[in-house]
C-alpha positions in Angstrom: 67.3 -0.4 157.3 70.6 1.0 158.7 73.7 -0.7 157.5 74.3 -1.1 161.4 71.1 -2.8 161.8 72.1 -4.7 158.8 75.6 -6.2 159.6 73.5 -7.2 163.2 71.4 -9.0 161.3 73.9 -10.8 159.0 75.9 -11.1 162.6 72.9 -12.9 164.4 72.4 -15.4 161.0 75.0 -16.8 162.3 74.3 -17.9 165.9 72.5 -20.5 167.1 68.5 -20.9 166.9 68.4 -20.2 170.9 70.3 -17.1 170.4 68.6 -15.8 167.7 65.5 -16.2 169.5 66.3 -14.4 172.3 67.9 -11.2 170.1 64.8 -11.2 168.7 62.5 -11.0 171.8 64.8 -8.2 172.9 64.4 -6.7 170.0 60.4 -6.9 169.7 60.5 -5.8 173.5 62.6 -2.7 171.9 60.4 -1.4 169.1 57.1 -1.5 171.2 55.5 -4.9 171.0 53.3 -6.1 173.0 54.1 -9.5 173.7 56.4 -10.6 176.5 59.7 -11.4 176.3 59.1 -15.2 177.7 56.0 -16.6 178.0 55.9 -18.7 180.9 53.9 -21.7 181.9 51.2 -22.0 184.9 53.7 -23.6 186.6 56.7 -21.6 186.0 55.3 -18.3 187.0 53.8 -20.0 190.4 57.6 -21.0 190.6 58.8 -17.4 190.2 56.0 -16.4 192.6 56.7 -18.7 195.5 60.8 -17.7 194.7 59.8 -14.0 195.0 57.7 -14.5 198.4 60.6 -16.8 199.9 63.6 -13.7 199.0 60.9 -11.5 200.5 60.9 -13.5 203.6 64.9 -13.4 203.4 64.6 -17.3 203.0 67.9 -17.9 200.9 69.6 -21.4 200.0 73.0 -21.8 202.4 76.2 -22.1 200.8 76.2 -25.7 201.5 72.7 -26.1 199.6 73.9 -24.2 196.5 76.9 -26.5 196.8 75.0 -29.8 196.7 72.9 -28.2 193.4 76.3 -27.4 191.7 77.7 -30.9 192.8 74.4 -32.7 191.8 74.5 -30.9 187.8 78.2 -31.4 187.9 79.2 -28.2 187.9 
């Protein structure tokens, strides 16, 4: 191991679980792996479908919609 891929290593140790879960998804992604990055659900891919088809479409949320979403999570 490099002592660059090393001190990333060492660096990553101390990050949250999350973050250290998606460094190492990119970095099975990077050396050839075969499984996916994310796996998604039934549901969630039928999600990312039905969002693809709408932006295909050109159907976007308005300003005030995105709004409301922000409002609603207050953010």
């Amino acid at each position: 191991m490099t002592k660059l891929l090393e001190q990333a290593v060492e660096a990553a140790r101390n990050l949250p679980p999350a973050a250290q879960e998606d460094i190492a998804r990119i970095v099975l992604q990077l050396v050839g792996t075969d499984e996916p990055p994310v796996t998604l659900t039934p549901d969630e891919e039928a999600a990312v479908s039905a969002s693809k088809a709408a932006a295909a479409r050109g159907e976007f949320a308005t300003a005030k919609q995105v709004r409301a979403v922000w409002t609603k999570h207050g953010l």
